[in-house]
Structure formats: C-alpha cells, structure tokens
mmCIF file of the N, C-alpha and C atoms, coordinates in Angstrom:
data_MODEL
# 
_entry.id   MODEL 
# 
loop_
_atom_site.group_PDB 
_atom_site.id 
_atom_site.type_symbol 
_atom_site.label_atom_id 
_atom_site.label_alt_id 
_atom_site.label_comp_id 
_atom_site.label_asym_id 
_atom_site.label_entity_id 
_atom_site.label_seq_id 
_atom_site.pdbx_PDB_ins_code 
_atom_site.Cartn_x 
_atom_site.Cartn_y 
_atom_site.Cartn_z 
_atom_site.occupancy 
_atom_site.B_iso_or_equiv 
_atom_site.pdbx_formal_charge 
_atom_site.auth_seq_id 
_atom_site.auth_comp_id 
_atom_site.auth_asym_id 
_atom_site.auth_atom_id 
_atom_site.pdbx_PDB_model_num 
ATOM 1   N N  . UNK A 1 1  ? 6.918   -8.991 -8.482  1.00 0.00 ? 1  UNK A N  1 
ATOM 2   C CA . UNK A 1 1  ? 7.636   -7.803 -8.825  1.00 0.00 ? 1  UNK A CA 1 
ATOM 3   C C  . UNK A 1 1  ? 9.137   -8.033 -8.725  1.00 0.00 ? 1  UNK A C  1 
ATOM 4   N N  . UNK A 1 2  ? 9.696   -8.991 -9.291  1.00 0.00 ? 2  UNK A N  1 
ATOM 5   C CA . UNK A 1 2  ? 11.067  -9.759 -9.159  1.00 0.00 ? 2  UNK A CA 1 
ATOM 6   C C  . UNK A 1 2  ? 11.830  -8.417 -9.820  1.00 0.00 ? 2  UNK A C  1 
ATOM 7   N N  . UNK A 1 3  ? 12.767  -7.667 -8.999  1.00 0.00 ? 3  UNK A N  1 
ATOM 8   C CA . UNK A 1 3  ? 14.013  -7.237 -9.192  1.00 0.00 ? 3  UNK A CA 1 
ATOM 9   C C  . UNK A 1 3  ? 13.275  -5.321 -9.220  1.00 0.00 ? 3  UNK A C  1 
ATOM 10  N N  . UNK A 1 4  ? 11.713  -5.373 -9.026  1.00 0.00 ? 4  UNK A N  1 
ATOM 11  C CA . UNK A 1 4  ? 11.383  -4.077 -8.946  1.00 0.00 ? 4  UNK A CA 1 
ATOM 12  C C  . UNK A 1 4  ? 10.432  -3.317 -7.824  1.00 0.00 ? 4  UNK A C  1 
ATOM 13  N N  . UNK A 1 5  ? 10.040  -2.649 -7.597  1.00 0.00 ? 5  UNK A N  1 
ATOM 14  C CA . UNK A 1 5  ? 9.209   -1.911 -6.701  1.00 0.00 ? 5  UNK A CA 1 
ATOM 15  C C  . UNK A 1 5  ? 8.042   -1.639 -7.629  1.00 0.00 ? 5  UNK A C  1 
ATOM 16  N N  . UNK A 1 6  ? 6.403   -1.733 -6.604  1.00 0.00 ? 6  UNK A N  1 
ATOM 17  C CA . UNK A 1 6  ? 4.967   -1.581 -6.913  1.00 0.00 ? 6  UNK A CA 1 
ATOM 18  C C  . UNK A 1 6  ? 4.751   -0.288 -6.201  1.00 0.00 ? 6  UNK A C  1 
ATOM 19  N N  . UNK A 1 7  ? 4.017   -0.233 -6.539  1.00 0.00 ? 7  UNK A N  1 
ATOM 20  C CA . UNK A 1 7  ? 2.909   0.938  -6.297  1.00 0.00 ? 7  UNK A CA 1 
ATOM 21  C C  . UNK A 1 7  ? 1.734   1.072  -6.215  1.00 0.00 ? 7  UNK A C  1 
ATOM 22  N N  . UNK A 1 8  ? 0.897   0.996  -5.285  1.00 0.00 ? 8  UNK A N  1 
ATOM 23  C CA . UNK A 1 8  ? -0.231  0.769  -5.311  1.00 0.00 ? 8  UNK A CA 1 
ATOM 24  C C  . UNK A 1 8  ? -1.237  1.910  -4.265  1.00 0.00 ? 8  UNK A C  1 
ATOM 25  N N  . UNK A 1 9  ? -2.394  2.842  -4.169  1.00 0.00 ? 9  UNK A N  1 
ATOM 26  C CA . UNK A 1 9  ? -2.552  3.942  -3.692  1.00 0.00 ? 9  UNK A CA 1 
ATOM 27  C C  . UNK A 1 9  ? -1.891  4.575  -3.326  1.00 0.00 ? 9  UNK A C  1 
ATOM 28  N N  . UNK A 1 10 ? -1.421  4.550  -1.580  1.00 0.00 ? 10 UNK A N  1 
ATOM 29  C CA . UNK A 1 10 ? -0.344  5.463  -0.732  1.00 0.00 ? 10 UNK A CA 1 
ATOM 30  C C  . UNK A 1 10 ? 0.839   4.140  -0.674  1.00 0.00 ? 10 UNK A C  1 
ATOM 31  N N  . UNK A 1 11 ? 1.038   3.171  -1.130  1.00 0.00 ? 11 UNK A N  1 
ATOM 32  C CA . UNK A 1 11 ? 1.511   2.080  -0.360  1.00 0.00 ? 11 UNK A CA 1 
ATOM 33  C C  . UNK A 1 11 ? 2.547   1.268  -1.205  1.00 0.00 ? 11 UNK A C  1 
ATOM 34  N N  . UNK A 1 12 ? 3.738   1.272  -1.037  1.00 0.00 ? 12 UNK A N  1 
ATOM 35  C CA . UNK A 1 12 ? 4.883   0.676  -2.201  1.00 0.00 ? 12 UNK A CA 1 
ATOM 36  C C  . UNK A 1 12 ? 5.621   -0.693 -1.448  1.00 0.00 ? 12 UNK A C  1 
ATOM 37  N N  . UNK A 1 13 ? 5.824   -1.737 -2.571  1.00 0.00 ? 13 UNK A N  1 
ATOM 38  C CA . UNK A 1 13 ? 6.512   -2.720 -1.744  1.00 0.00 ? 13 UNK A CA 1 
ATOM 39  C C  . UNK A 1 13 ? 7.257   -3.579 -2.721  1.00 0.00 ? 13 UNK A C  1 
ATOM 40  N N  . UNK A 1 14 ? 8.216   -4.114 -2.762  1.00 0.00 ? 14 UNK A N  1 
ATOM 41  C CA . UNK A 1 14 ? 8.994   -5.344 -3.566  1.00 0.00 ? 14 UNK A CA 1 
ATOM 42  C C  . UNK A 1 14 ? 7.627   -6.440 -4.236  1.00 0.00 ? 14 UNK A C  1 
ATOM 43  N N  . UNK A 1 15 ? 6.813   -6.490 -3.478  1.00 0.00 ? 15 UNK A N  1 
ATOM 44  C CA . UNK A 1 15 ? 6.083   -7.797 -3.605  1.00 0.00 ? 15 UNK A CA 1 
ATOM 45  C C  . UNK A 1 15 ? 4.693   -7.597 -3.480  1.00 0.00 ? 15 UNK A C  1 
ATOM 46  N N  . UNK A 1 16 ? 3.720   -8.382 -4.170  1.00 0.00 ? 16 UNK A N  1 
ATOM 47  C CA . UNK A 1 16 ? 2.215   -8.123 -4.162  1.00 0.00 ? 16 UNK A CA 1 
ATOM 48  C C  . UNK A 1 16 ? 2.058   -8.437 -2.723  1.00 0.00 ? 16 UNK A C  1 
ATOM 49  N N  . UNK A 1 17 ? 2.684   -8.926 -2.089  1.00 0.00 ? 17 UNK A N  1 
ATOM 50  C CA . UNK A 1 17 ? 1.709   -9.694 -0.858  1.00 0.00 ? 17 UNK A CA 1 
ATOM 51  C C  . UNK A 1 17 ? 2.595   -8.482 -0.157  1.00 0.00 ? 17 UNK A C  1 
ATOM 52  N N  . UNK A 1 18 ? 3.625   -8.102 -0.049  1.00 0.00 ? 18 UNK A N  1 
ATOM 53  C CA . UNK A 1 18 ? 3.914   -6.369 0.897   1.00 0.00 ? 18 UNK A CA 1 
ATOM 54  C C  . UNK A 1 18 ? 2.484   -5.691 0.444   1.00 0.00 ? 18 UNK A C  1 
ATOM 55  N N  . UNK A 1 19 ? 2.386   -5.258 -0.339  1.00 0.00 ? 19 UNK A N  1 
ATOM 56  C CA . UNK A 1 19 ? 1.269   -3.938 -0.362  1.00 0.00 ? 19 UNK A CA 1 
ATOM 57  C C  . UNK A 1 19 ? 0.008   -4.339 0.017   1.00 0.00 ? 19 UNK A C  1 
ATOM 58  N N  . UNK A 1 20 ? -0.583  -5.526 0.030   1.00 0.00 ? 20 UNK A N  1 
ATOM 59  C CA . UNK A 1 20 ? -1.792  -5.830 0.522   1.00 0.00 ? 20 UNK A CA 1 
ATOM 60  C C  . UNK A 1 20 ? -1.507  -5.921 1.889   1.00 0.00 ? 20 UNK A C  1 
ATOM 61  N N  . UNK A 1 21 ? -0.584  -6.397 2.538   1.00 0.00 ? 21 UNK A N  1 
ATOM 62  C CA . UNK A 1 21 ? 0.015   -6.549 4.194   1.00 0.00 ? 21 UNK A CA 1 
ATOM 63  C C  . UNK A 1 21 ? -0.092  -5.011 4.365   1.00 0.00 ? 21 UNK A C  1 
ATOM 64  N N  . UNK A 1 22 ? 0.353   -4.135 3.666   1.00 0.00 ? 22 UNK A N  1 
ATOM 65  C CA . UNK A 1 22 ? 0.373   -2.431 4.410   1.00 0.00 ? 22 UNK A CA 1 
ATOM 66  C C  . UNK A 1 22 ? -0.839  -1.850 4.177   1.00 0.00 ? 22 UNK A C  1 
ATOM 67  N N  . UNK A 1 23 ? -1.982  -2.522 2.926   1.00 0.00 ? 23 UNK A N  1 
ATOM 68  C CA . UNK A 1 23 ? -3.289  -2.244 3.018   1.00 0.00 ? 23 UNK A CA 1 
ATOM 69  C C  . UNK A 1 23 ? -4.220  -2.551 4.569   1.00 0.00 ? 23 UNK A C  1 
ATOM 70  N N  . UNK A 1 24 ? -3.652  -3.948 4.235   1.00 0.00 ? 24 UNK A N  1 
ATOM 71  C CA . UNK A 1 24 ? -4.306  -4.535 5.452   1.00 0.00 ? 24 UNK A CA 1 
ATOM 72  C C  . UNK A 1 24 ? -4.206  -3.569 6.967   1.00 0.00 ? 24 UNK A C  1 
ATOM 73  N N  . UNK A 1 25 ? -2.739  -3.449 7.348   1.00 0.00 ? 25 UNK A N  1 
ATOM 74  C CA . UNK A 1 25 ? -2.097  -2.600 8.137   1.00 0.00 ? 25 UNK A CA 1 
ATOM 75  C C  . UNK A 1 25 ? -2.883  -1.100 8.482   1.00 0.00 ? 25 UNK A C  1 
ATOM 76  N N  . UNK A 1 26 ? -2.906  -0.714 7.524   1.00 0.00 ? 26 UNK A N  1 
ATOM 77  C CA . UNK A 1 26 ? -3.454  0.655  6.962   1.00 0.00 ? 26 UNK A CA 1 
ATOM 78  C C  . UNK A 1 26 ? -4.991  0.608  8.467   1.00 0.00 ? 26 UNK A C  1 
ATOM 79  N N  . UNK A 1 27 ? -5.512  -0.186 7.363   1.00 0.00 ? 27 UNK A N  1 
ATOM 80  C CA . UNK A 1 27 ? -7.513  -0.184 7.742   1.00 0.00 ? 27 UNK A CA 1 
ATOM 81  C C  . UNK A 1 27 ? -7.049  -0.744 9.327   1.00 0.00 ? 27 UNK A C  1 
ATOM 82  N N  . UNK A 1 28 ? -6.200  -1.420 9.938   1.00 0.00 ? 28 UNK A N  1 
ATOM 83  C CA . UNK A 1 28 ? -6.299  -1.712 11.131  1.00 0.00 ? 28 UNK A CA 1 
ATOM 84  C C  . UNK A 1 28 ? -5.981  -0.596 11.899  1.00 0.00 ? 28 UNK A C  1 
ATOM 85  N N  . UNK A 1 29 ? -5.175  0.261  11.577  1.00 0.00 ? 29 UNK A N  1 
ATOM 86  C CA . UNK A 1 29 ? -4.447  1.504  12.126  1.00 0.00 ? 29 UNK A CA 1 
ATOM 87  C C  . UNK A 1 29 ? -3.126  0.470  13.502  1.00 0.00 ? 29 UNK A C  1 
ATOM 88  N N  . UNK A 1 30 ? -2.488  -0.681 12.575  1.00 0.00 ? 30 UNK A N  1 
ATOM 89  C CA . UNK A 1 30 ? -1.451  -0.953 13.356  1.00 0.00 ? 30 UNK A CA 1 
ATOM 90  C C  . UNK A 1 30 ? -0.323  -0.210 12.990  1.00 0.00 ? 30 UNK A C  1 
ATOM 91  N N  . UNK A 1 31 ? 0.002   -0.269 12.108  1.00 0.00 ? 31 UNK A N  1 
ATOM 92  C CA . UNK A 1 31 ? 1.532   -0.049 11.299  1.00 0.00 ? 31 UNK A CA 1 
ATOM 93  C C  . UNK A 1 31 ? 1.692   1.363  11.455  1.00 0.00 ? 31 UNK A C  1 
ATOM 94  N N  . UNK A 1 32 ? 0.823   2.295  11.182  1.00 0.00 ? 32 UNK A N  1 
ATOM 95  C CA . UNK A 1 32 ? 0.854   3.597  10.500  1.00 0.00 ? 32 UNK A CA 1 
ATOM 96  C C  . UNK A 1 32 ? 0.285   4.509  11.787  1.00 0.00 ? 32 UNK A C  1 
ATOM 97  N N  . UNK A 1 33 ? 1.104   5.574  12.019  1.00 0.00 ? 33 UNK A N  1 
ATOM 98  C CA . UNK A 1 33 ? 0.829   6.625  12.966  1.00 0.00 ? 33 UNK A CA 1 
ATOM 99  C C  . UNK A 1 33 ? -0.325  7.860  12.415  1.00 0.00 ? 33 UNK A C  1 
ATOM 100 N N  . UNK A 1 34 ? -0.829  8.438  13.215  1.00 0.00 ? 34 UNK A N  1 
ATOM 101 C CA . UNK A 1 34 ? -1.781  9.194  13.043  1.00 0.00 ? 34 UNK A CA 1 
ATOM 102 C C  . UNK A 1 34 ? -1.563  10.527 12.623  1.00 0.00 ? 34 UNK A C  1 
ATOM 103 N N  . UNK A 1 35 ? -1.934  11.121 11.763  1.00 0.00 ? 35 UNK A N  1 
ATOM 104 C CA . UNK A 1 35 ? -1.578  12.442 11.029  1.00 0.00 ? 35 UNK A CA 1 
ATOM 105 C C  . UNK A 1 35 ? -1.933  13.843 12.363  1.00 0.00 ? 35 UNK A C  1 
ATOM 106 N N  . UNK A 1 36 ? -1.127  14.175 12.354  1.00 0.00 ? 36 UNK A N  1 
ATOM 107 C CA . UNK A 1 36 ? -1.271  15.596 13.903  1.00 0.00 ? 36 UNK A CA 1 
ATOM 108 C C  . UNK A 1 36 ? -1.979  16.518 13.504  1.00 0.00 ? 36 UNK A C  1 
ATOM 109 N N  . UNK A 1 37 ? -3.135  16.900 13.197  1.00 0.00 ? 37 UNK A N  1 
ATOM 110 C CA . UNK A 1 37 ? -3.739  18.437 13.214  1.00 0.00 ? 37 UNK A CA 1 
ATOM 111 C C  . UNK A 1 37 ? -4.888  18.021 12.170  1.00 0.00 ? 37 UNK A C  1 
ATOM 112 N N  . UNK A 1 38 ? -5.113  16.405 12.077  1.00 0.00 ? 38 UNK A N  1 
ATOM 113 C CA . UNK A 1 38 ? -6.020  16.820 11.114  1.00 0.00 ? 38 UNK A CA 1 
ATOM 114 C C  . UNK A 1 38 ? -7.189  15.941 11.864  1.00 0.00 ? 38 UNK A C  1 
ATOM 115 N N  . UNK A 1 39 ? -8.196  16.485 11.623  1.00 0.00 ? 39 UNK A N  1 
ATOM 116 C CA . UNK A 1 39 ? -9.678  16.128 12.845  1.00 0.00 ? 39 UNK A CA 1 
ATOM 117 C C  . UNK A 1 39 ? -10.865 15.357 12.036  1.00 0.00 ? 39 UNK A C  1 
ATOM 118 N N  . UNK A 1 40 ? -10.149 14.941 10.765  1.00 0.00 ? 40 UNK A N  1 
ATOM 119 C CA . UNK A 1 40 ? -11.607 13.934 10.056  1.00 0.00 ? 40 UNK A CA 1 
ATOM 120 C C  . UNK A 1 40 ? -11.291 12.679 10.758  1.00 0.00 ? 40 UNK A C  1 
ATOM 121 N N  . UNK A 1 41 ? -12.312 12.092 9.926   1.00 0.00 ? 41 UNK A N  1 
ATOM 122 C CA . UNK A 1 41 ? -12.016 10.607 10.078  1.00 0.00 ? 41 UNK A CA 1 
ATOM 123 C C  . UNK A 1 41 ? -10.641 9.902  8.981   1.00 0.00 ? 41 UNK A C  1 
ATOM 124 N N  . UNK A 1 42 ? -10.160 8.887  9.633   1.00 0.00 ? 42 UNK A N  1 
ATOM 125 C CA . UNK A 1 42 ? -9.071  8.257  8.891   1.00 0.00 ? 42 UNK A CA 1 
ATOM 126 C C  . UNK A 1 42 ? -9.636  7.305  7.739   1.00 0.00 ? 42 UNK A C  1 
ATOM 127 N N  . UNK A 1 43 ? -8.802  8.221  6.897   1.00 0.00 ? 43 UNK A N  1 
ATOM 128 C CA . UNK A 1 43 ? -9.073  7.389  5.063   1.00 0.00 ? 43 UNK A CA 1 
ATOM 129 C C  . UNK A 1 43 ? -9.417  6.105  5.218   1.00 0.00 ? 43 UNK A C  1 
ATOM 130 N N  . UNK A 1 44 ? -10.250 5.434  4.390   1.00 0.00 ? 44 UNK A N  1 
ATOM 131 C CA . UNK A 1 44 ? -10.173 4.115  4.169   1.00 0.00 ? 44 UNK A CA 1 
ATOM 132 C C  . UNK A 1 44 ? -9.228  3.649  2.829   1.00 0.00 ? 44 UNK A C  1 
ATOM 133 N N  . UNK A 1 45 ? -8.582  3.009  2.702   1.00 0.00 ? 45 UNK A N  1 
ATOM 134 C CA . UNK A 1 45 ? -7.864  2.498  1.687   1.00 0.00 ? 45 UNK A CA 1 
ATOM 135 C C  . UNK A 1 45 ? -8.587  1.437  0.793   1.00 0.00 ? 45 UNK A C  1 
ATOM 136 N N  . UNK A 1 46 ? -9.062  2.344  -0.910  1.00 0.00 ? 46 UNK A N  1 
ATOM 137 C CA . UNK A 1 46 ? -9.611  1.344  -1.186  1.00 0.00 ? 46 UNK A CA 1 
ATOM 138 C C  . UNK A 1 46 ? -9.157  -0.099 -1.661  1.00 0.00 ? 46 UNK A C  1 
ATOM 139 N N  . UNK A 1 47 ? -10.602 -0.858 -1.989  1.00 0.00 ? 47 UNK A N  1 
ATOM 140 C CA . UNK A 1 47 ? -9.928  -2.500 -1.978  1.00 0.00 ? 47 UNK A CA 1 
ATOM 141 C C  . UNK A 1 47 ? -8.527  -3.160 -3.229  1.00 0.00 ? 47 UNK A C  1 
ATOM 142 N N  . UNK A 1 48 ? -8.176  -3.258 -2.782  1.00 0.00 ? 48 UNK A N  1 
ATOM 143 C CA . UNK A 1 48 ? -6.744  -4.277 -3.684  1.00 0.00 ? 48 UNK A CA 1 
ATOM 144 C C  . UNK A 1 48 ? -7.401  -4.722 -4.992  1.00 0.00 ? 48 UNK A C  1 
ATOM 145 N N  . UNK A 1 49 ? -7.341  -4.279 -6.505  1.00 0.00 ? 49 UNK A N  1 
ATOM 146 C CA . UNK A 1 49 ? -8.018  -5.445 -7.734  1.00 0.00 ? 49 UNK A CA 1 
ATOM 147 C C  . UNK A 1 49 ? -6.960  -6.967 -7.278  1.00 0.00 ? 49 UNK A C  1 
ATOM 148 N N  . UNK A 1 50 ? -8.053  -7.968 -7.820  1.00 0.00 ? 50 UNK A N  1 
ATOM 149 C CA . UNK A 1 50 ? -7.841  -9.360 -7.712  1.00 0.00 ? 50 UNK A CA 1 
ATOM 150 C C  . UNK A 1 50 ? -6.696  -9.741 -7.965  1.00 0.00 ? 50 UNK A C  1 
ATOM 151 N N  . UNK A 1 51 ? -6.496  -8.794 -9.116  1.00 0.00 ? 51 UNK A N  1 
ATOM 152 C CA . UNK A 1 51 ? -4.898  -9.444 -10.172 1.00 0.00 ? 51 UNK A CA 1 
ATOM 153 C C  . UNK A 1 51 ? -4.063  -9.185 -8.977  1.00 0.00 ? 51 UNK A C  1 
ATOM 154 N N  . UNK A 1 52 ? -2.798  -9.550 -9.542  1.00 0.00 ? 52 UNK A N  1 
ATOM 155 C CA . UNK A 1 52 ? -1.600  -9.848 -9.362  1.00 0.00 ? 52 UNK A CA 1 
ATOM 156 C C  . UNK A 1 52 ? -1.182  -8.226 -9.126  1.00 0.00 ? 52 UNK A C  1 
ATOM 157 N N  . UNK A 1 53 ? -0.674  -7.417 -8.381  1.00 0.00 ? 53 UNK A N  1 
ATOM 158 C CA . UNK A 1 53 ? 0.073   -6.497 -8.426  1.00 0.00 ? 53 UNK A CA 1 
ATOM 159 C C  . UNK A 1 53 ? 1.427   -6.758 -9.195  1.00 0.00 ? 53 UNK A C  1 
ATOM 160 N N  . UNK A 1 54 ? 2.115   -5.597 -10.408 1.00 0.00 ? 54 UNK A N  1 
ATOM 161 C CA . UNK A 1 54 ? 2.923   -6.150 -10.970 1.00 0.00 ? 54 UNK A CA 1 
ATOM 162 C C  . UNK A 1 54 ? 3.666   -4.821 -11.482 1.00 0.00 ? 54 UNK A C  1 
ATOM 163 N N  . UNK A 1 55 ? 5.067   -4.817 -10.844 1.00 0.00 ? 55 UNK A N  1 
ATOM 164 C CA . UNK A 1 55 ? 6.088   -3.916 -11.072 1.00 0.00 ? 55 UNK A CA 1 
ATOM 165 C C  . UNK A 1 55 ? 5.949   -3.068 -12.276 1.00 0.00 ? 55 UNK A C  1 
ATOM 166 N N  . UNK A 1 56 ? 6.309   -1.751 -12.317 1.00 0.00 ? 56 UNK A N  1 
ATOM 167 C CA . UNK A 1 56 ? 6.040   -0.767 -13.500 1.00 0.00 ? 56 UNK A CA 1 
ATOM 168 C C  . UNK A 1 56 ? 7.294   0.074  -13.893 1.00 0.00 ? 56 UNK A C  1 
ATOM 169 N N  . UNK A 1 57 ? 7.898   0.681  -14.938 1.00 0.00 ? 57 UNK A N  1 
ATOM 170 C CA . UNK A 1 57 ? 8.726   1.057  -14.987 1.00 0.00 ? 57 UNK A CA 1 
ATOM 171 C C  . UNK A 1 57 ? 9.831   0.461  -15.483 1.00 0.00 ? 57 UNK A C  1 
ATOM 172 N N  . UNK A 1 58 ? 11.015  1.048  -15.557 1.00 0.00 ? 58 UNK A N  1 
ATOM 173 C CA . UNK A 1 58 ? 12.680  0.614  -16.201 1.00 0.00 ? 58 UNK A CA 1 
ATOM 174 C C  . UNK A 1 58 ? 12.495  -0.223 -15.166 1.00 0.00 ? 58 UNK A C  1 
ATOM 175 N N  . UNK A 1 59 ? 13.575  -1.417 -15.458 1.00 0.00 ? 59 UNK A N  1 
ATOM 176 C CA . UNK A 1 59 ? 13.832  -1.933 -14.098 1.00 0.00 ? 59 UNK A CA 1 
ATOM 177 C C  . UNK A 1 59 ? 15.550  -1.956 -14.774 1.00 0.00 ? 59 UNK A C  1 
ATOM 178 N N  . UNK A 1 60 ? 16.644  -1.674 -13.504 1.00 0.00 ? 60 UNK A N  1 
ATOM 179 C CA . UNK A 1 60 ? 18.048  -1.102 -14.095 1.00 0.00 ? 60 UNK A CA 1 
ATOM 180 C C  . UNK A 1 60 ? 18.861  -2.251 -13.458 1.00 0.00 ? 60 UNK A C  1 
# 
C-alpha cells in the first residue's frame, strides 16, 4: 500500500502486514480494550483473504 492507507473490516494500516498484525491483535484481545456496557461475547474478526491487501482510493 506504498504512499496509501488499507482498510480492511474494523482495522486500517499503511501496510498488508499492519492489518493482519491488528487482526491478529484483535482475536488475542492484546492491543484493543474492552467495550464498557456491552455483555456479549467479543466479536471474532473474520479471516484475512490470501491476496495481498491493497490500497483503495485517490492517493494525493
């Protein structure tokens, strides 16, 4: 994603390997704090497709 930002479910990063690291992150419950008032269980984030994550949009 040279010179742009991804997007991928809840999770944005410069680089394919950022958003799979905050996927990863995600399902461990390291990175990410816990939502206050809400009593389900915590989302699973579904799986990453194989490809390449790859920047979308103008890039300026």
């Amino acid at each position: 994603m040279p010179g742009g930002r991804g997007m991928w479910w809840n999770f944005m990063g410069r680089t394919d390997e950022e958003i799979r690291q905050a996927r990863e992150d995600w399902m461990k419950s390291d990175r990410f704090g816990e939502v206050k008032g809400y009593d389900g269980d915590r989302l699973g984030a579904p799986e990453v497709p194989a490809t390449q994550l790859k920047a979308r949009g103008r890039v300026r």
